[in-house]
N, C-alpha and C positions, 0 to 999 in steps of 0.2 A: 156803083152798079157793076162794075168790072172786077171788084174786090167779089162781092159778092157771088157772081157766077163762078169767079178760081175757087172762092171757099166749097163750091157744092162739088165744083170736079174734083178737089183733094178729096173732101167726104166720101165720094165715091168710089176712086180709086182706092183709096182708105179700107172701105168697107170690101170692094172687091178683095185685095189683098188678104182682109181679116178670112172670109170666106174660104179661100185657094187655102191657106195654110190648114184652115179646121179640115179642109176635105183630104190633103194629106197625111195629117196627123191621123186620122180615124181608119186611113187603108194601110197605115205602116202595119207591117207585118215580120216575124219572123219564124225559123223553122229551126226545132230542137228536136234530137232524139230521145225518146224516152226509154227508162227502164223498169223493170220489176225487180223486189228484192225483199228482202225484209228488214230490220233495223240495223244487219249489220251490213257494210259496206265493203266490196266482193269487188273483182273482176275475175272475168275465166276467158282463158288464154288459148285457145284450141291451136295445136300444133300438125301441122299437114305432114310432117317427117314421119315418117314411120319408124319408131324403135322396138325394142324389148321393153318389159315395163323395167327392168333397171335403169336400162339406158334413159326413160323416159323420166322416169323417180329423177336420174342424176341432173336432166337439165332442167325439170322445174328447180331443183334446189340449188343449182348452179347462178341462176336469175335470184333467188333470192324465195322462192314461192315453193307452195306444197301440190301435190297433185291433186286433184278435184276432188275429191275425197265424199264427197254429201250425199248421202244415199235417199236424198226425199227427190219420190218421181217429179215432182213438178218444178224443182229448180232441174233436176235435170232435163226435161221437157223445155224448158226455158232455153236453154244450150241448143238444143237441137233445132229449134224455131228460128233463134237469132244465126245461129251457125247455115242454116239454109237459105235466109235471107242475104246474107251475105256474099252467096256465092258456095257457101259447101258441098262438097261431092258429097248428097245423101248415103251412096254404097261405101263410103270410108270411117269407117266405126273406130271411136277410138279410148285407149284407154283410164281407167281411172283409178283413185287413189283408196281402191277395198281390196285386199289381199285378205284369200283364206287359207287356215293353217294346214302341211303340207300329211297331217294324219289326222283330223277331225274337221267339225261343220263350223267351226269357229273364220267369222270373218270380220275382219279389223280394218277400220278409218285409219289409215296410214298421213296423219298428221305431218306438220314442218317437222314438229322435232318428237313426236313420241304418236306411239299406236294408242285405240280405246276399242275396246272389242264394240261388236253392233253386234243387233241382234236381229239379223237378217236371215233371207235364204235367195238365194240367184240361184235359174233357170239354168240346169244344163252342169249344177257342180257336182264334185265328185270324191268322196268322203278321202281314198287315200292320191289324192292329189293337190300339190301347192298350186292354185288357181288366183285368178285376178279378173275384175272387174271388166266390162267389156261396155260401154256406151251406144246402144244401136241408135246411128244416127238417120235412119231410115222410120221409127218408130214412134215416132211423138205421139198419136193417135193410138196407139196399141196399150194393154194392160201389161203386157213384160219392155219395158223397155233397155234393161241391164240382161247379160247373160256370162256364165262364168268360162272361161277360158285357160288355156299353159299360160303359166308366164312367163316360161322360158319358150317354147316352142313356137311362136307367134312377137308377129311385127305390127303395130297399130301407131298411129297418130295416139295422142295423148291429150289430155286439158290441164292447164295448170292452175292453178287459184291463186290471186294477189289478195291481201286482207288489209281495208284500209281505214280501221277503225269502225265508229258507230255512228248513225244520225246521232245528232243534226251536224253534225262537221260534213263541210261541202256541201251542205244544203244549196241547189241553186234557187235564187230569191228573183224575180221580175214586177216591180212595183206600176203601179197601177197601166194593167195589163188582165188579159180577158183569154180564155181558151178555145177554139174552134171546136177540137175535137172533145165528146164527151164520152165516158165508159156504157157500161152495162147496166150500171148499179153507182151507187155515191154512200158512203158514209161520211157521216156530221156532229162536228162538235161545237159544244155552244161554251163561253165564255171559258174562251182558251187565250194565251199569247202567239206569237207565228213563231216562237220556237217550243212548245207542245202540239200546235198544227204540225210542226214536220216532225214531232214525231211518232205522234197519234195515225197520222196520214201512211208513213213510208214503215212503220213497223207492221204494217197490215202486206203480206205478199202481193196482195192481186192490186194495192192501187199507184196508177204509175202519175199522178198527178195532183195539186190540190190548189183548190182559192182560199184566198184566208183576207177576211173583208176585216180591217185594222177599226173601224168605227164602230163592228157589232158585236166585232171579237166571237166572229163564228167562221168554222173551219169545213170547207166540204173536200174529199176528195173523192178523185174519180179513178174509180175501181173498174176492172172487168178481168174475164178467166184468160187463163194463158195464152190457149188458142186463140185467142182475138186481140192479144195484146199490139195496140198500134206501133210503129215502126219508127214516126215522129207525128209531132203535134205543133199546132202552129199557133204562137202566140201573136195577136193584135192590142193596140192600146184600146184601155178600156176609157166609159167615160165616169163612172163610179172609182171609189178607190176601194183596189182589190189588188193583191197579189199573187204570182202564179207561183208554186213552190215544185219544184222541178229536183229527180234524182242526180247526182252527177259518176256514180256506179252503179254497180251489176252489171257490166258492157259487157258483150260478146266478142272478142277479138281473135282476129282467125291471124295467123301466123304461119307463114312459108318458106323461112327463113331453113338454112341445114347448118346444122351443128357439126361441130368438128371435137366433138368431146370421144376418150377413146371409149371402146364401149365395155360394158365390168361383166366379166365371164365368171367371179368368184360367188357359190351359192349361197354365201356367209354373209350376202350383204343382204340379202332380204330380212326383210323387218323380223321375220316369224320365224327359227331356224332350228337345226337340231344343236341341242345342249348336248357339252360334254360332261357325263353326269359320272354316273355311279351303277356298278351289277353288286347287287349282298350275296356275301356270303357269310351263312350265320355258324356261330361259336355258343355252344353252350358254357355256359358261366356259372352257375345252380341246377338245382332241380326244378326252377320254377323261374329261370330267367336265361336269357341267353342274348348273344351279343350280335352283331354282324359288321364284317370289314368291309370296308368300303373300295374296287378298283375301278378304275377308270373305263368308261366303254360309251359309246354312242347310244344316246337314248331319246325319243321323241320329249322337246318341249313344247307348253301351252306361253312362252314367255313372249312377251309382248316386243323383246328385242333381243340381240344378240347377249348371252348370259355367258356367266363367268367359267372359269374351270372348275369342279366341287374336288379339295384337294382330302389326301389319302388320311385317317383316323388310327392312331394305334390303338389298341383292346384297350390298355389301364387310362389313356384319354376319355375313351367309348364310355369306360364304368364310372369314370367320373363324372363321365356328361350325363350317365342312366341316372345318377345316382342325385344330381342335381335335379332332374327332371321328378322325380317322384317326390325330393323333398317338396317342389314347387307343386307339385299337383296333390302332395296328401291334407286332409280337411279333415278338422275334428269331426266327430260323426254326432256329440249330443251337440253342437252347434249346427245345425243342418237346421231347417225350416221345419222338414218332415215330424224329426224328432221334436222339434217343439210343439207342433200341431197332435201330436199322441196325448200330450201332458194340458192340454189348454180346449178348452170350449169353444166352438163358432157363438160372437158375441148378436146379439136378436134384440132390437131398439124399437121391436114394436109393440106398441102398450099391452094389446093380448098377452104377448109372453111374458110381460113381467107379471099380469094378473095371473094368471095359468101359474106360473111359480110362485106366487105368495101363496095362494091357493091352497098349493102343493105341500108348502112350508105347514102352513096351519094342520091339515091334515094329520101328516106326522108326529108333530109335535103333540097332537091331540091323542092320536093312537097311545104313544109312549106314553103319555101321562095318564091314559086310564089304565095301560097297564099296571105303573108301578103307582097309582092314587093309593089305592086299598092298602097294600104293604106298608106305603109311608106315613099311615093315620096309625096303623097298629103298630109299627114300628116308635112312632111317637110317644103312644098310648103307656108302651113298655118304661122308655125311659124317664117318665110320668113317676108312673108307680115305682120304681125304683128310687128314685130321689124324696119320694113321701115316705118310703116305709124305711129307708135310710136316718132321715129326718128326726123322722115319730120314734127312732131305737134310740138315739144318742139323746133326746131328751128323757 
């Protein structure tokens, strides 16, 4: 009887126990930042120092990184958002990595190691001046949020960009686990793996989350627009098996740090610069040809980096080069397309026109034979009668 009663109070406390642990496991919780981005994997580095954009160029590349270079408003919007959340003085704007060229509307992505023109226009530029990119950090909601600036005359905070491969590397993974917070909108894919979930999921910009249920092999992520983009999201254990697939870049890093780098006064370091080129002066050579020497003198380039010196040509060099150059560019002229298309037919595969031309043929050929019909019966006629009365003599 005593056995008995112990067994129900172990049972009990048993089952109590069972109980307390499911009710903690279900309110564990924890808290993750999220990100926005697209497939590739980014960080952007905002720096509080105020430099010149050289000086600025020099310490992203000093760290290792390019300057923020991306001319799509909504990653940049993204900067600005996360940059304020953080603590950003909104009236501290700062630089980025678009340099325009310092005589035309040409403006170039100023890359780690090489420029690519864009094909843009910024508020506020100015055709014969070398300008730079300006980030109005104030502006997230506005339609200009870039405006063009001196690059030399002006002091701004900068952003730097870290590049750190593509999804799915660094994917963060949380197995069976549930998401509190949900977006705007969700997009869904059905018989995926959870490494096409993160990348189906995280190569979409707006969505900063995703579940990926391993039993159904169906992927949803949760999407919304920048401006609403949550700050962190809190994962709980789920009681389904489900996984949370979580960014581990595109972070917003603000930086306070001062540089002790000396600062570059030399205009020759700008990406976009003036070429030491060439002024002609021409020499006639023929009456239908003439030459030009080449001397040295400062002349506006469109070159994407610092270019070479273009060194000095003597005339019998020059004629040699003219001379090769016309061999390479002269072309038979009955070899030409033109000239063949004189001598040739457009060829017509449609039954009409080949009816239309036999037609035609018949016709012709009908004409000329009644022409010369009559002639050639009397013609016949003659050589007839000559062969009989030839004949009819010699017997």
């Amino acid at each position: 009887m005593i056995s008995g009663k112990f067994s129900k109070v172990v049972l009990c406390v048993g089952i109590f126990l069972y109980r307390k642990s499911l009710t903690e496991v279900s309110s564990y919780e924890i808290t993750r930042e999220v990100y926005m981005g697209q497939i590739w994997q980014n960080n952007y580095i905002v720096h509080s120092e105020r430099k010149s954009w050289l000086d600025a160029r020099n310490v992203c590349k000093t760290n290792g990184f390019a300057m923020q270079f991306n001319k799509w408003k909504t990653i940049n919007q993204y900067i600005i958002i996360k940059a304020e959340r953080k603590g950003w003085n909104a009236s501290e704007d700062v630089w980025l990595g678009l340099i325009k060229h310092p005589n035309s509307s040409l403006w170039y992505e100023c890359r780690k190691n090489h420029c690519e023109e864009a094909n843009i226009v910024i508020p506020g530029q100015l055709f014969y001046e070398r300008q730079c990119a300006v980030l109005n950090m104030s502006s997230a909601t506005k339609s200009n949020i870039l405006y063009a600036d001196n690059c030399e005359g002006n002091a701004f905070g900068f952003a730097c960009l870290g590049q750190y491969g593509t999804v799915p590397n660094d994917v963060e993974m949380y197995p069976m686990s549930d998401l509190v917070e949900t977006g705007t909108y969700r997009e869904s894919w059905n018989n995926v793996n959870i490494t096409e979930c993160a990348i189906n999921s995280f190569s979409k910009f707006f969505c900063f989350a995703s579940k990926y249920y391993p039993e159904t092999r169906i992927c949803n992520a949760e999407c919304t627009n920048v401006l609403n983009v949550p700050e962190n999201v809190t994962l709980i254990n789920s009681v389904i098996n489900s996984t949370i697939l979580l960014r581990s870049y595109n972070r917003v890093i603000i930086n306070n740090d001062v540089t002790n780098l000396p600062p570059i006064t030399d205009p020759d370091q700008f990406p976009c610069v003036y070429e030491t080129s060439s002024k002609i002066e021409s020499t006639p050579l023929s009456s239908s040809m003439s030459t030009s020497v080449y001397t040295t003198g400062p002349v506006v380039s469109h070159c994407l980096c610092i270019c070479t010196t273009v060194s000095n040509i003597t005339k019998e060099g020059l004629q040699q080069k003219i001379s090769q150059i016309k061999k390479s560019l002269t072309v038979n002229k009955t070899s030409l397309s033109s000239s063949l298309r004189r001598k040739t037919s457009a060829p017509d595969e449609r039954q009409s026109s080949a009816g239309m031309g036999v037609v035609g043929m018949f016709i012709i050929i009908g004409t000329l034979f009644a022409l010369i019909a009559s002639d050639l019966f009397y013609a016949g006629f003659i050589i007839i009668r000559y062969i009989t009365n030839n004949c009819f003599k010699w017997q």
